[in-house]
C-alpha positions as CSV (number, residue, x, y, z in Angstrom):
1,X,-2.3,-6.0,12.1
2,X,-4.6,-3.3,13.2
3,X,-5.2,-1.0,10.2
4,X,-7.6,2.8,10.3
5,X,-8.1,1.9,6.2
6,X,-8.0,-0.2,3.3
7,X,-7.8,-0.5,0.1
8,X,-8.3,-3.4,-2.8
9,X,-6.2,-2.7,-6.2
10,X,-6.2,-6.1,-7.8
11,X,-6.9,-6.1,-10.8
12,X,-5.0,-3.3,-11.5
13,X,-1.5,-3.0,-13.4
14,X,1.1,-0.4,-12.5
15,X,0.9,2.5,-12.1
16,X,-2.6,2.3,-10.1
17,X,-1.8,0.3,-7.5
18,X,0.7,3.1,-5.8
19,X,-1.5,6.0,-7.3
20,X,-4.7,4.7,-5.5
21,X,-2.5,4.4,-2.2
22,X,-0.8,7.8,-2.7
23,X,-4.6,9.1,-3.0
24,X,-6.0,6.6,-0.2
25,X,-3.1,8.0,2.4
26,X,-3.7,11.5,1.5
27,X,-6.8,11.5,3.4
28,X,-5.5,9.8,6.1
29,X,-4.0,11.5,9.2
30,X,0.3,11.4,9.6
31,X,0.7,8.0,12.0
32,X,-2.4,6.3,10.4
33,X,-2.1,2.9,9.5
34,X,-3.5,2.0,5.2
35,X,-3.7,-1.2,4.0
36,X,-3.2,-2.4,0.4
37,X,-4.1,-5.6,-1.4
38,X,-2.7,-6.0,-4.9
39,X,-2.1,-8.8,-7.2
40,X,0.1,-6.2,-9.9
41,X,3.4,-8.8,-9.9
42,X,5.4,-4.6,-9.8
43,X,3.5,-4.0,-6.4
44,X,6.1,-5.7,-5.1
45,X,9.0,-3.2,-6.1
46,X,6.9,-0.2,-6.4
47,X,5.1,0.0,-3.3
48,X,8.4,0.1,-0.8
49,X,9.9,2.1,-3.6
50,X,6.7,4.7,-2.8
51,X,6.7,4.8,0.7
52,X,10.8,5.3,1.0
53,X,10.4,8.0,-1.3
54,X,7.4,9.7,0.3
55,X,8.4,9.2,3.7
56,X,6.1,6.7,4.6
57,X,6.5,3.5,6.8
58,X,6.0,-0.1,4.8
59,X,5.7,-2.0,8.4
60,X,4.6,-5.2,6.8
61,X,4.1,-7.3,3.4
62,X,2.9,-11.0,3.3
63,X,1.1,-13.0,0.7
64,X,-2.6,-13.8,1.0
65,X,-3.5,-16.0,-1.6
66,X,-3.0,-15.2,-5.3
67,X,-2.7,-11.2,-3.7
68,X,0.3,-9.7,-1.4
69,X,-1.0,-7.4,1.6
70,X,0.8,-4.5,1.8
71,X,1.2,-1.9,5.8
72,X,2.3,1.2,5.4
73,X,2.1,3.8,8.3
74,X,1.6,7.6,6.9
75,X,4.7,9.6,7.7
């Protein structure tokens, strides 16, 4: 899926992962496309939990490897 940025947070535990994308999508334009690889085993409850909460779109997650990939659109 066609993406204007990415980011890498494995490695990191909670809270970072959705604090690096909140920052990440902050600099990115309302429509643009950011995506997030993580490996935190709460990226996958906190990250859709972020984006319904700050209006965002989460238009894809899959697995790649030990790490899930994470789309979100900016609202």
């Amino acid at each position: 899926m066609d993406h204007d940025a990415e980011i890498d947070v494995t490695g990191l535990l909670c809270p970072l992962p959705v604090l690096k994308a909140r920052k990440r999508l902050q600099a990115l334009q309302s429509g643009q496309v950011l995506r997030v690889r993580a490996d935190d085993p709460a990226a996958i409850v906190d990250l859709p939990h972020f984006c319904a909460q700050a209006g965002h779109a989460l238009l894809a997650m899959d697995v790649d490897g030990p790490a899930q990939v994470y789309v979100i659109r900016k609202g």
